[in-house]
Residue, then its C-alpha position, 0 to 999 in steps of 0.5 A: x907406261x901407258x900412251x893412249x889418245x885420240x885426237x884431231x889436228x888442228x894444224x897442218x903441214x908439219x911433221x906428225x913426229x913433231x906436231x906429237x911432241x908438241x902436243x904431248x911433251x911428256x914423250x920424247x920425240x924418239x918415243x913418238x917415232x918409236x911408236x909410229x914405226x910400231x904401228x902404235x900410232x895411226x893416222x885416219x885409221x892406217x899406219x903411217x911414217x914420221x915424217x908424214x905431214x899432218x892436215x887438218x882434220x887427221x884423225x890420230x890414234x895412239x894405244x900402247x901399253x909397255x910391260x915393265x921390264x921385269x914383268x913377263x906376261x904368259x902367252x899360250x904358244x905351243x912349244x915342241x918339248x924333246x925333254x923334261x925333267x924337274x931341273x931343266x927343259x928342252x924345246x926344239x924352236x921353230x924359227x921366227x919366234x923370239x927367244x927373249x923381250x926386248x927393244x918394246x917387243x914384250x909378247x910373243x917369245x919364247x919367254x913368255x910361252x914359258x911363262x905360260x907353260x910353266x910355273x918353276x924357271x930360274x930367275x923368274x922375275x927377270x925377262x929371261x926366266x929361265x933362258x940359259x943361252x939363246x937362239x936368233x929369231x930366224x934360227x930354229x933347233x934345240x934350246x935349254x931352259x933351267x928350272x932353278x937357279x943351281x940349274x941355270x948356273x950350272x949349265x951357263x958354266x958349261x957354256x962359258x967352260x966350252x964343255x958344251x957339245x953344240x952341232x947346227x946344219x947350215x945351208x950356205x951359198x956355193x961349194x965349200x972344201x970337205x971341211x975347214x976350221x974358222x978361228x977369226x976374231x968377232x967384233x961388232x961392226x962399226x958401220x952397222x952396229x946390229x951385225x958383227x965382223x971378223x976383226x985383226x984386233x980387239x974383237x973375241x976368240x972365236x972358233x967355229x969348224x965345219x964339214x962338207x955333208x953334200x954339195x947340190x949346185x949352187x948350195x952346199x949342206x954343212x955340219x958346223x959345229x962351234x966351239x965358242x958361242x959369239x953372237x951371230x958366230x956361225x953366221x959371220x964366220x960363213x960369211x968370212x970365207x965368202x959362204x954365207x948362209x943362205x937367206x942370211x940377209x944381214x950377213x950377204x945371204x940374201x937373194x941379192x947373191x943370186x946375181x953371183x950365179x949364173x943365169x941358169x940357177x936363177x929360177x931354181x934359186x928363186x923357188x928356194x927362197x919361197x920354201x924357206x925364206x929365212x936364215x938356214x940354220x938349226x941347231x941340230x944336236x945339244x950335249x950337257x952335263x946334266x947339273x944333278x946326276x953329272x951324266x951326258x946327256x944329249x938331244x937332237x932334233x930334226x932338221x927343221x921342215x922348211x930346210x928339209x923340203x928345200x934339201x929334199x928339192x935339190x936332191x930330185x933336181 
């Protein structure tokens, strides 16, 4: 559906969402909000909020156009390809790029690069062609992309076997002991229901083992290597046994951790975070059973350059 207009305010002192709702009764007025928050709607030619109260005279714009949801648009974004065969693809991510479309973000990601880069992936009409399993946008490293249907169902079926080999170098906040197993149960938080937790009850089996590479004050350098795959697993499993990622904001691994150090570190850590200011994951190495020949097959890509430039700037200090 496509919402654009132009229009002046005739009235005054009322809510922008809801003199929109008024105007137009067609668009609920959680759409209105939607697409104001999305810098979809402008007032007198700048981004505005909600609740703004209009004047008269405001100048109010709207141009959007949502992409059906089984429609993906290519988009010409380069992609780091480690391998290519005539069943499957493996791209190293870059951090900061969406795996899949979702919540009115249509352009952009990994799927449309896809898309755009090739004309054979499983399931081509849906909005993940292709995508067998996924990465967070902040979360850089290897991913694997099926070509056809036979492909992508064979690989999910490892991952869902745990027959996948998965390893991911993390930066986490302080030190940890040498290595340590986390099998708490994940469910979803009830009181920020974007992010999950480790539960008593009710949640998933999750199992997540890790080792101590290097220790530089106040950051440690793990090797983590998950044994099931719950979203955000490695995540809130750090952060569980009080080590989360560093950068990791939604899961306490912000730069509000810096208060937890002593004053010393604060300048240092501070310079950290203008390096990489992300969540310090990557998903290092990746072993399948390649669904054709039946042979292991592995890959491994190197840490990413933010990471690697903030290891590289612990280890001179």
């Amino acid at each position: 559906m496509n919402y654009n207009f132009q229009i002046r305010s005739k009235a005054s002192n009322i809510r922008l969402d809801i003199f929109l709702a008024h105007e137009y009764p067609e668009i609920t007025r959680s759409k209105i909000q939607f697409l104001i928050k999305n810098k979809s709607i402008l007032l007198n030619g700048e981004v505005t909020k909600p609740s703004y109260s209009v004047c008269i005279d405001d100048e109010i714009i709207c141009q959007y156009s949502e992409v059906p949801r089984n429609e993906i648009l290519p988009d010409k974004i380069d992609l780091n390809i480690l391998f290519e065969d005539d069943n499957i693809i493996v791209i190293n991510k870059p951090s900061n790029l969406v795996v899949h479309p979702g919540n009115g973000n249509w352009t952009g990601t990994l799927a449309n690069a896809l898309v755009y880069h090739f004309e054979k992936l499983s399931a081509t009409g849906t909005i993940r062609p292709g995508i067998v399993h996924r990465l967070d946008k902040e979360t850089s490293g290897i991913i694997v992309v099926a070509k056809t249907d036979f492909d992508h169902q064979h690989i999910s079926s490892q991952f869902s076997n745990r027959t996948v080999n998965k390893v991911y170098k993390a930066l986490v906040w302080g030190k940890t002991p040498n290595e340590g197993i986390i099998d708490g149960m994940i469910g979803r938080n009830p009181s920020h229901r974007q992010s999950f937790k480790v539960v008593l009850s009710g949640g998933r089996i999750a199992e997540t083992r890790y080792k101590l590479e290097e220790y530089y004050h106040p950051i440690s350098l793990l090797t983590v290597t998950p044994f099931t795959g719950r979203t955000h697993q490695i995540r809130v499993h750090m952060k569980d046994i009080g080590h989360p990622i560093f950068g990791d904001k939604l899961y306490g691994g912000g730069t509000k951790k810096i208060k937890s150090f002593h004053e010393k570190y604060s300048k240092k850590i501070k310079a950290l975070f203008k390096i990489l200011p992300r969540t310090a994951l990557h998903a290092y190495s990746l072993e399948i059973t390649h669904p054709r020949t039946g042979k292991q097959i592995k890959w491994t890509a190197p840490v990413a350059d933010d990471i690697q430039n903030v290891i590289e700037t612990l280890t001179h200090e």
